[in-house]
ZADO-1210 file (C-alpha; in nm, 4 decimals, padded with zeros to 6 digits):
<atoms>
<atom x="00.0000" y="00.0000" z="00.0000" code="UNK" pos="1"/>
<atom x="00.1092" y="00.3569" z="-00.0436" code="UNK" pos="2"/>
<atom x="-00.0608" y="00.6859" z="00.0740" code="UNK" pos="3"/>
<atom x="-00.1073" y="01.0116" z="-00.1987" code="UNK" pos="4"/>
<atom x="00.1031" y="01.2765" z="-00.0902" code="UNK" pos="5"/>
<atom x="-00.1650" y="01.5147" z="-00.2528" code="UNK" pos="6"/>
<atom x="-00.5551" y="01.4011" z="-00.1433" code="UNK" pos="7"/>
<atom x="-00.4207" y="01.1423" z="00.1605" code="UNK" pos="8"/>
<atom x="-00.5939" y="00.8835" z="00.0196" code="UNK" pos="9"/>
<atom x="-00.4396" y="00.4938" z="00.1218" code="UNK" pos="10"/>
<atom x="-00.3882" y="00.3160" z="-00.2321" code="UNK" pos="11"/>
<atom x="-00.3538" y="-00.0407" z="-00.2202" code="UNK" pos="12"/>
<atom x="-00.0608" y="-00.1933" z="-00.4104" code="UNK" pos="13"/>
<atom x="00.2497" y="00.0043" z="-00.5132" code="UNK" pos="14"/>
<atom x="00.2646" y="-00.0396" z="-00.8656" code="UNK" pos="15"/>
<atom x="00.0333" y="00.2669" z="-00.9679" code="UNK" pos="16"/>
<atom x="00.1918" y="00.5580" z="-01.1155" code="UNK" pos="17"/>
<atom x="-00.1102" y="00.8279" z="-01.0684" code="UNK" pos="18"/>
<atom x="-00.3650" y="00.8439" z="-00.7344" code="UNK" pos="19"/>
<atom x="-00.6901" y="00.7056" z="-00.8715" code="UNK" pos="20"/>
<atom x="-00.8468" y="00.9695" z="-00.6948" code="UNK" pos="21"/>
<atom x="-00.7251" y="01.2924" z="-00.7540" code="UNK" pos="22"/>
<atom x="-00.5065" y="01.1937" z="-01.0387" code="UNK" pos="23"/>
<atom x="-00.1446" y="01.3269" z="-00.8802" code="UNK" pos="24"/>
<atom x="00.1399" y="01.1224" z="-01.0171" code="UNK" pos="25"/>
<atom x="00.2528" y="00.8878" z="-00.7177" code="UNK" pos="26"/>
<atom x="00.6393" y="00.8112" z="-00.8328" code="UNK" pos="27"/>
<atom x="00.8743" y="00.8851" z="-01.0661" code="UNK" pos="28"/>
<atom x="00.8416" y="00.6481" z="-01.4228" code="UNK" pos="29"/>
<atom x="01.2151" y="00.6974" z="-01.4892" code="UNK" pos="30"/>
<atom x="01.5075" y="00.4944" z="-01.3058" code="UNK" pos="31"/>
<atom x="01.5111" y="00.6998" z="-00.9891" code="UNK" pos="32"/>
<atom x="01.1702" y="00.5849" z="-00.9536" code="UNK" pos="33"/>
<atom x="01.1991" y="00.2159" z="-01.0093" code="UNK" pos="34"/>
<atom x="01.4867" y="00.2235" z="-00.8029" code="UNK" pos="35"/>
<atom x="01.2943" y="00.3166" z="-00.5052" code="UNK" pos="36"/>
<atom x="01.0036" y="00.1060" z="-00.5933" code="UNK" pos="37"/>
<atom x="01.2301" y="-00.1751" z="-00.5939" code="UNK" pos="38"/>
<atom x="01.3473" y="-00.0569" z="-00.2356" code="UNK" pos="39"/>
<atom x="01.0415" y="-00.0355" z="-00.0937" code="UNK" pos="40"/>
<atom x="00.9627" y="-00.3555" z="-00.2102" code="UNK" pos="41"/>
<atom x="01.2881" y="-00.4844" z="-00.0390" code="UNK" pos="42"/>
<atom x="01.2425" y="-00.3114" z="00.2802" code="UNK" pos="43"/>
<atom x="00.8709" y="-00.4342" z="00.2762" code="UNK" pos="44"/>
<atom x="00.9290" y="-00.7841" z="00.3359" code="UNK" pos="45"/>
<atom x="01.0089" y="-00.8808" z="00.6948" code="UNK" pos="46"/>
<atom x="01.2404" y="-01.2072" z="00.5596" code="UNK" pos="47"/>
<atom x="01.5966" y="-01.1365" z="00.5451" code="UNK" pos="48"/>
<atom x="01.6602" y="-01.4200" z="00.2940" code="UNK" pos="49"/>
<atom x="01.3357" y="-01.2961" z="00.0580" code="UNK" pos="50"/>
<atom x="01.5001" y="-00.8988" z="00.1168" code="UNK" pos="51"/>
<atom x="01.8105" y="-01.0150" z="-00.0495" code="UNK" pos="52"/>
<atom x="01.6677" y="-01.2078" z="-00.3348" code="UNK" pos="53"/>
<atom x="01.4640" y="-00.8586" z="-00.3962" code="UNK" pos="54"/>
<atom x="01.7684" y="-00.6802" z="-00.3642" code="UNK" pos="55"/>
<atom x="01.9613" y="-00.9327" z="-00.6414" code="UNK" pos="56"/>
<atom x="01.6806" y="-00.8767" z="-00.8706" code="UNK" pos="57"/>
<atom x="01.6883" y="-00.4843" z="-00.8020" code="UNK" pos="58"/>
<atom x="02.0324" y="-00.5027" z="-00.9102" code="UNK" pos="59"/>
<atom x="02.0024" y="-00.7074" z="-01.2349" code="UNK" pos="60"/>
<atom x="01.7276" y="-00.4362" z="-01.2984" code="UNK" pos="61"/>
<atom x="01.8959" y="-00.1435" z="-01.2243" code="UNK" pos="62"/>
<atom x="02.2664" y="-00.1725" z="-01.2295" code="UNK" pos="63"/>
<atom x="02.5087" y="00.0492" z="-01.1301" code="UNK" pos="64"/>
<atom x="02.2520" y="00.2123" z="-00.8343" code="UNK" pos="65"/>
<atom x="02.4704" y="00.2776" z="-00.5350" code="UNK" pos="66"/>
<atom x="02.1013" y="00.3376" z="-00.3324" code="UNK" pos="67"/>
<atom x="02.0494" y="-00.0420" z="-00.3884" code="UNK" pos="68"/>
<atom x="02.4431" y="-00.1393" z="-00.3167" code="UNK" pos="69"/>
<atom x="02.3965" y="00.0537" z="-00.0067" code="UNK" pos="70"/>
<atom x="02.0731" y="-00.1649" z="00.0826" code="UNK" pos="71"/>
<atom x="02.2318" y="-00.4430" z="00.0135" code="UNK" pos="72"/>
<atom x="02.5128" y="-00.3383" z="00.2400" code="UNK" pos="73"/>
<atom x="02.2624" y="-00.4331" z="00.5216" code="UNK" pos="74"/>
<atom x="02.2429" y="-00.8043" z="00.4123" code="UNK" pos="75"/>
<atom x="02.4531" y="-00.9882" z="00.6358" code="UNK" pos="76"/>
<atom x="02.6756" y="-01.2862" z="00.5106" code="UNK" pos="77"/>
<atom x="02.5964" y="-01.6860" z="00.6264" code="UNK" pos="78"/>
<atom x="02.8041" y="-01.8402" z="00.8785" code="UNK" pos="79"/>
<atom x="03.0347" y="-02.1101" z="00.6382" code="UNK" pos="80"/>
<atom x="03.0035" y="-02.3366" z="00.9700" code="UNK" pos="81"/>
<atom x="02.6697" y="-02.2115" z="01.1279" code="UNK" pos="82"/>
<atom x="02.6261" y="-02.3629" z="01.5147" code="UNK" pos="83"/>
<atom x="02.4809" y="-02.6859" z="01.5351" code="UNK" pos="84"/>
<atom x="02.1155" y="-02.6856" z="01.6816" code="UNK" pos="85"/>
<atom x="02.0622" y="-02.3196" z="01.7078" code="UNK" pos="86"/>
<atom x="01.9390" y="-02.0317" z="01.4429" code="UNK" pos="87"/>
<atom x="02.2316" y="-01.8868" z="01.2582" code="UNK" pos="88"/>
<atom x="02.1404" y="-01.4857" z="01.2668" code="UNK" pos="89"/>
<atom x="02.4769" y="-01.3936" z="01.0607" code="UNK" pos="90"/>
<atom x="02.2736" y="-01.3111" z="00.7058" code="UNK" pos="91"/>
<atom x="02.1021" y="-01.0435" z="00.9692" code="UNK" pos="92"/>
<atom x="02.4566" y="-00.7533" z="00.9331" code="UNK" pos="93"/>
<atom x="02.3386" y="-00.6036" z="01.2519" code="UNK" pos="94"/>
<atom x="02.4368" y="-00.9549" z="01.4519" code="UNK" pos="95"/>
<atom x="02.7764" y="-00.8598" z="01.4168" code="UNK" pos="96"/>
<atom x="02.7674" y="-00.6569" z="01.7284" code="UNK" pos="97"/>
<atom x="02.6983" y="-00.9521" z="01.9365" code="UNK" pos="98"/>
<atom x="03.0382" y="-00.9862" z="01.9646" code="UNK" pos="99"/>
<atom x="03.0163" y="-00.7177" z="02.1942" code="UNK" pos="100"/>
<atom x="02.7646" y="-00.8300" z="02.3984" code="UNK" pos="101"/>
<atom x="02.7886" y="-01.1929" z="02.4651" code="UNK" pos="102"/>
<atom x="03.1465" y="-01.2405" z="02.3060" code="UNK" pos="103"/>
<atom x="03.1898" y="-01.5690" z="02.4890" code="UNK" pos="104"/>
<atom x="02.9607" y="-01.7078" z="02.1946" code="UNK" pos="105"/>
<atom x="03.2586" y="-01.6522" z="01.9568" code="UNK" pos="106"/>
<atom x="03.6100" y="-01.8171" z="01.9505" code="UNK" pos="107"/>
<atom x="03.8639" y="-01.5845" z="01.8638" code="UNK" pos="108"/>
<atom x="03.9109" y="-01.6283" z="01.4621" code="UNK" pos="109"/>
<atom x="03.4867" y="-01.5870" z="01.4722" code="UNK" pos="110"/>
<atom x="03.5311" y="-01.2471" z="01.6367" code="UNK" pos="111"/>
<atom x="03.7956" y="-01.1329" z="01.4373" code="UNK" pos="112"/>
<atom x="03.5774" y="-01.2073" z="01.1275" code="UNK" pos="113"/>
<atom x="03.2824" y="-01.0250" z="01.2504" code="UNK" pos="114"/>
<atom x="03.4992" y="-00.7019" z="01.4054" code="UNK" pos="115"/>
<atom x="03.6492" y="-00.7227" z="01.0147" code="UNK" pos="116"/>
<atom x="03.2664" y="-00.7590" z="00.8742" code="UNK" pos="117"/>
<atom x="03.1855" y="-00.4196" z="01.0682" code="UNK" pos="118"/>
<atom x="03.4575" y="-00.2354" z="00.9564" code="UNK" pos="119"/>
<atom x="03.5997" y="-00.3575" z="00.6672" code="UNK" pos="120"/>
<atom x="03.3342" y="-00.5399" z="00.4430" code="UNK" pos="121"/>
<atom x="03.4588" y="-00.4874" z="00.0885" code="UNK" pos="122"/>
<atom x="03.0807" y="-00.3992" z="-00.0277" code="UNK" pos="123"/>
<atom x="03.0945" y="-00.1302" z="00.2405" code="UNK" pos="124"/>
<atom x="03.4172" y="-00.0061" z="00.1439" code="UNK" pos="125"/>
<atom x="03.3004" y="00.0391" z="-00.1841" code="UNK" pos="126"/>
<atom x="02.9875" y="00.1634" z="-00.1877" code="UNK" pos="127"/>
<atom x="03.1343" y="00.4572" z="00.0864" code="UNK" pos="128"/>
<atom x="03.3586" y="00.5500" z="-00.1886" code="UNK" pos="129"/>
<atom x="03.0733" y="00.6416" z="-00.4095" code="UNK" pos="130"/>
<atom x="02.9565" y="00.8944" z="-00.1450" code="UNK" pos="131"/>
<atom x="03.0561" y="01.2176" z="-00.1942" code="UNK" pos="132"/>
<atom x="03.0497" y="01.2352" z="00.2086" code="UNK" pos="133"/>
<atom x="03.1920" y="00.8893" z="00.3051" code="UNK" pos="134"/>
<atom x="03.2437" y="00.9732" z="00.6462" code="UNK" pos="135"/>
<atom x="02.9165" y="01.0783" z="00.6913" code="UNK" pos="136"/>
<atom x="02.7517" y="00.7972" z="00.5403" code="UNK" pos="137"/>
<atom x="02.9544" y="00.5405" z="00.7511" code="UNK" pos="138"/>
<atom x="02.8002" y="00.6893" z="01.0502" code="UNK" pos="139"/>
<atom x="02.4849" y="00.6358" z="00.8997" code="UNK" pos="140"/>
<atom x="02.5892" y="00.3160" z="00.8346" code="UNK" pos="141"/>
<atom x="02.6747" y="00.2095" z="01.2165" code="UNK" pos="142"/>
<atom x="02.4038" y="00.4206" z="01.3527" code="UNK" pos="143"/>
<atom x="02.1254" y="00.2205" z="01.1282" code="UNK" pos="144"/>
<atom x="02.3447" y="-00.1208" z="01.2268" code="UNK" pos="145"/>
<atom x="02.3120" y="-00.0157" z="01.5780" code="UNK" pos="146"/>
<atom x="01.9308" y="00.0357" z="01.6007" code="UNK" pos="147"/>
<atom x="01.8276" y="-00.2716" z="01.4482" code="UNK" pos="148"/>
<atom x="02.0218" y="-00.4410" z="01.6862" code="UNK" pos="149"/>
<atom x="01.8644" y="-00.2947" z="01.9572" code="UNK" pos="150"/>
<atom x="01.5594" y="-00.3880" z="01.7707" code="UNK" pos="151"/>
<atom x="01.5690" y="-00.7200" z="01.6281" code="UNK" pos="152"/>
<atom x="01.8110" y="-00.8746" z="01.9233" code="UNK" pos="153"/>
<atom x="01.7790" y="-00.6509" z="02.2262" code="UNK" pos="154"/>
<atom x="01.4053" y="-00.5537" z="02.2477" code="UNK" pos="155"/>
<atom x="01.2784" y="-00.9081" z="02.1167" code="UNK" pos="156"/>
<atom x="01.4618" y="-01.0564" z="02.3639" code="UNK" pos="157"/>
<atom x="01.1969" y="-01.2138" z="02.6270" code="UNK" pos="158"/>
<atom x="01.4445" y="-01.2860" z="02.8895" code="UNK" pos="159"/>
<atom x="01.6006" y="-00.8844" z="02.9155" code="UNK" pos="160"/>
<atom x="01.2638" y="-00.7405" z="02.8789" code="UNK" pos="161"/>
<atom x="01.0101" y="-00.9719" z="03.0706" code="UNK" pos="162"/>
<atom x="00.7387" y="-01.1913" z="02.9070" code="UNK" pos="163"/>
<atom x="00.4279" y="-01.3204" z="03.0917" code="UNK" pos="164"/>
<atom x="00.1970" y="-01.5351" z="02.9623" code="UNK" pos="165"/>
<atom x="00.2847" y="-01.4246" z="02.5881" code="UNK" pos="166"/>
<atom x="00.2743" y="-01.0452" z="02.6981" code="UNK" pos="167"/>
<atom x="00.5744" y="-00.8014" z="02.6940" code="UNK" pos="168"/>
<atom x="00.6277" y="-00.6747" z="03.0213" code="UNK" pos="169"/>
<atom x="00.9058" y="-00.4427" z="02.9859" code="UNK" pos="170"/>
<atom x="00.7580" y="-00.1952" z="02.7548" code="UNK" pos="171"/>
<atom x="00.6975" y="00.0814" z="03.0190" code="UNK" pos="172"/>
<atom x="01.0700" y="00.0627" z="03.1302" code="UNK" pos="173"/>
<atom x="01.2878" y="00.0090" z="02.7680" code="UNK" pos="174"/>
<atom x="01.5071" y="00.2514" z="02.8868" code="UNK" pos="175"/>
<atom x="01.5908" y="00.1350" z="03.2369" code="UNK" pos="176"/>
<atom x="01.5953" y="-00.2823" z="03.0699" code="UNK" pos="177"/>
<atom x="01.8254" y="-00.2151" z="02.7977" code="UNK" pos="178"/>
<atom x="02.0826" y="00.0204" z="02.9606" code="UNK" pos="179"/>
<atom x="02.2716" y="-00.2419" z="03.1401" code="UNK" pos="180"/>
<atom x="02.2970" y="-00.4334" z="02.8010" code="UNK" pos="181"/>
<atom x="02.3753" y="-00.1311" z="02.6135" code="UNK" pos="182"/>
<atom x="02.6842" y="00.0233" z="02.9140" code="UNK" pos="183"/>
<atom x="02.8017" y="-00.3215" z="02.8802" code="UNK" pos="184"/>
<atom x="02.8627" y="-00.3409" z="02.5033" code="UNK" pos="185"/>
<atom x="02.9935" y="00.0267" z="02.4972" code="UNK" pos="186"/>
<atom x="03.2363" y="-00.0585" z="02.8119" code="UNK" pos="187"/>
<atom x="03.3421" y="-00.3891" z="02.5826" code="UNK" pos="188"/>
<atom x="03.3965" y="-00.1652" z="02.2494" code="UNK" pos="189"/>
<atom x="03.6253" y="00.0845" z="02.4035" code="UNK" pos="190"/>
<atom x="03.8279" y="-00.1890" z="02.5434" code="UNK" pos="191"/>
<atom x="03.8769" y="-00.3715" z="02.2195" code="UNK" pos="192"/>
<atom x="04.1897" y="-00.2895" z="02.0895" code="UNK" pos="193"/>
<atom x="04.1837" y="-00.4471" z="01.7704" code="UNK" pos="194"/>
<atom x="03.9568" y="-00.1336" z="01.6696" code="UNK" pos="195"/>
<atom x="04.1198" y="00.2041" z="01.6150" code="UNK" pos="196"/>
<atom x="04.0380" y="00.4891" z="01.8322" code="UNK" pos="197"/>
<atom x="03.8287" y="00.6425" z="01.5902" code="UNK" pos="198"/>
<atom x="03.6282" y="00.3535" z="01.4883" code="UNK" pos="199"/>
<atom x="03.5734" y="00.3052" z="01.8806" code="UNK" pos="200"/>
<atom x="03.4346" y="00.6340" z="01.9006" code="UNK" pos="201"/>
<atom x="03.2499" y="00.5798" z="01.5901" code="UNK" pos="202"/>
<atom x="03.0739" y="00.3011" z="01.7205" code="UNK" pos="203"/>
<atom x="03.0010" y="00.3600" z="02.0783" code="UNK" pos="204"/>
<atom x="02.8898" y="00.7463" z="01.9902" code="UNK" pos="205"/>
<atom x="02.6468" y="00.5342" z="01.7561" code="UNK" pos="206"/>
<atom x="02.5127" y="00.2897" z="01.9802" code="UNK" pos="207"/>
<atom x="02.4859" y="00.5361" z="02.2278" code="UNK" pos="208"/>
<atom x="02.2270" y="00.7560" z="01.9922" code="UNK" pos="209"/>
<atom x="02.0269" y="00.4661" z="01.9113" code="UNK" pos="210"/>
<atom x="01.9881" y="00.3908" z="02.2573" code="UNK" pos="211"/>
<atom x="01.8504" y="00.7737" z="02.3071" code="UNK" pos="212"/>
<atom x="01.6039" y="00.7123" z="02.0481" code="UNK" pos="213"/>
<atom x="01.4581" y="00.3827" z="02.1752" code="UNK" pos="214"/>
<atom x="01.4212" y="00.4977" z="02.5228" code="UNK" pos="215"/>
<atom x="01.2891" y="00.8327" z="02.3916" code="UNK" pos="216"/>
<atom x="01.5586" y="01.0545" z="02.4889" code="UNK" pos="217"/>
<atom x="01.5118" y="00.9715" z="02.8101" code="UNK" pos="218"/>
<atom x="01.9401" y="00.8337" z="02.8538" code="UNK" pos="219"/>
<atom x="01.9677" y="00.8434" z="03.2715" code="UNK" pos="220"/>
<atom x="01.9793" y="00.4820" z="03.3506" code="UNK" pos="221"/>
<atom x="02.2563" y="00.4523" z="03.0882" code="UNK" pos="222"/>
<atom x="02.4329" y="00.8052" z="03.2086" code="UNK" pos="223"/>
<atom x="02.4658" y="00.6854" z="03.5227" code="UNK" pos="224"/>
<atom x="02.6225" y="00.3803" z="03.3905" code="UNK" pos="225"/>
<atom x="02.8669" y="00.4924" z="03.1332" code="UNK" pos="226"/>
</atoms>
């Protein structure tokens, strides 16, 4: 479904070019336009695996679109020797940053590949270097891989924020429930010293802000930890 920006009205589908009720064009027929049609597309579907097959197709469609690189940029890479009896989260980029919170998990060559994934993915390098502002677009980068962490493997986790009977419990209190979490990941990244300074700062200043937006600004449990 999309929404006109003109009349308001909810259209169903997204393949319509002009509101069929006040006749405003709805997106662009040239290959800006398909290129975010394609995103949206992408973005719509809630399957990691079925994002990336959209995202391979967007490409054959439209090559050469860094706005589609970039998405894809966000499509983690399988575990060659995923762990026996449990879910393998690795095509999901922002699992990564488990590493800093339950690095235990990892041996030592697995950590080194994911702190290298963060950092130093070659389909990140490259697509930064199409950016006019590369440094500016790697914070976006971290800052986007940060809050779907807190997201996908911080919020939906029952046993940090309280389940009972199938209901969340820990919805009143985010901010209070995920600042231990949080001081303990940013405590862990500004002791690893395989990072450089900068990307330390990067990424702590990063997860940091996402944590400010999921608690709603409100940052005093994790102040007073940090």
């Amino acid at each position: 479904m999309m929404k006109c920006a003109k009349c308001g009205k909810t259209i169903e589908g997204d393949q319509m070019l002009f509101c069929p009720w006040c006749g405003a064009k709805l997106r662009d027929e040239g290959p800006d336009g398909e290129v975010a049609g394609w995103i949206r597309k992408a973005l719509a579907s809630s399957s990691i695996p079925e994002r990336k097959k959209i995202l391979e197709a967007a490409s054959v469609a439209c090559p050469g679109s860094r706005e589609i690189a970039w998405e894809m940029v966000f499509i983690g890479h399988p575990d060659p020797n995923p762990p026996r009896g449990r879910m393998d989260f690795s095509i999901i980029k922002s699992w990564l940053l488990q590493i800093y919170r339950k690095p235990g998990e990892f041996s030592d060559e697995r950590r080194a590949r994911m702190r290298q994934e963060i950092f130093g993915d070659p389909q990140l390098l490259s697509c930064l270097a199409g950016f006019d502002q590369p440094e500016q677009k790697l914070r976006e980068y971290l800052d986007r891989l940060c809050t779907e962490y807190l997201e996908i493997f911080l919020e939906e986790d029952n046993r940090l924020m309280g389940n009972w009977f199938g209901l969340r419990l820990g919805g009143k209190n985010k901010e209070k429930l995920l600042a231990a979490p949080v001081a303990e990941m940013m405590a862990r990244i500004r002791a690893d010293e395989a990072l450089t300074g900068e990307q330390r700062d990067l990424l702590r200043t990063a997860l940091y802000q996402a944590y400010a937006r999921r608690a709603g600004g409100h940052t005093e449990y994790l102040d007073n930890l940090i």
